[in-house]
C-alpha positions as CSV (number, residue, x, y, z in Angstrom):
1,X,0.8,15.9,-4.3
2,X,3.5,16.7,-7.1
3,X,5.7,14.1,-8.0
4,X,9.2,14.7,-10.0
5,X,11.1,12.2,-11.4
6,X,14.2,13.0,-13.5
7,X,14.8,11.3,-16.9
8,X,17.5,8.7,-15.3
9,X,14.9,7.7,-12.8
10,X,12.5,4.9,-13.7
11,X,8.8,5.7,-13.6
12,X,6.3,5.3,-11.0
13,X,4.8,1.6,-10.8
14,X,1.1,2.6,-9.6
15,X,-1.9,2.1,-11.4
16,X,-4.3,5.6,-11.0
17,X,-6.4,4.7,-13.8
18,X,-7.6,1.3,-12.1
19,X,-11.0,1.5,-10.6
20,X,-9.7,-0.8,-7.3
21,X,-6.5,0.7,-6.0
22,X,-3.6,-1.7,-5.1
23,X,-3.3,-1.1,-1.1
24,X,0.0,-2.7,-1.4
25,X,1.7,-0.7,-4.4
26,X,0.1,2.5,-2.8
27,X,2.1,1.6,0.5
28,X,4.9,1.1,-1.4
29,X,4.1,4.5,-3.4
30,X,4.5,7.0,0.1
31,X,7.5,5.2,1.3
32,X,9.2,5.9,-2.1
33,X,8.5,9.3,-2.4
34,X,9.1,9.9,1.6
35,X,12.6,8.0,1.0
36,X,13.0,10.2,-2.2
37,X,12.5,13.5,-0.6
38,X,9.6,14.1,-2.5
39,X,6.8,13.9,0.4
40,X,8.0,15.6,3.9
41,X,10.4,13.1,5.8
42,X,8.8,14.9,9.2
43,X,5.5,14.3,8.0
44,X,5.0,11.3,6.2
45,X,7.9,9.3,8.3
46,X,5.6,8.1,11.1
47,X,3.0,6.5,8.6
48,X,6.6,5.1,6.9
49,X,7.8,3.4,10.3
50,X,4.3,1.9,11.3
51,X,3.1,-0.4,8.8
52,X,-0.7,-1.0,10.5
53,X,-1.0,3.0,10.6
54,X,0.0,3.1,7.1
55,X,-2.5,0.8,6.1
56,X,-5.3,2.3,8.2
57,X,-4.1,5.4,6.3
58,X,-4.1,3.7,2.9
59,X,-7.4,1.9,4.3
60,X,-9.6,5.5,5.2
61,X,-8.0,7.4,2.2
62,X,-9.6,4.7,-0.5
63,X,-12.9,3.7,1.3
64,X,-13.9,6.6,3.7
65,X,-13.4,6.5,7.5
């Protein structure tokens, strides 16, 4: 995934270097860049609007199904 911010925008608040991924600031990360236009509004919108898909999501993309 490619993520642009412009100068005037602050700066994404996720920490990629950590060993143990925060589930909740990763949540937090999609709906940001779905709401930014950044990620696909068609295809990211449904994890957006259903918070227990979005952290099954989350949950299998950090740990495996």
């Amino acid at each position: 995934m490619d993520i642009f911010k412009s100068p005037d925008v602050g700066g994404i608040d996720l920490d990629f270097d950590k060993p143990d991924p925060d589930e909740r600031r990763l949540a937090l990360f999609i709906e940001r860049q779905v709401n930014d236009g950044q990620l696909s509004h068609a295809g990211y919108r449904q994890l957006v609007d259903d918070e227990k898909l979005l952290r099954q999501a989350i949950s299998v993309a950090l740990n495996g199904p």
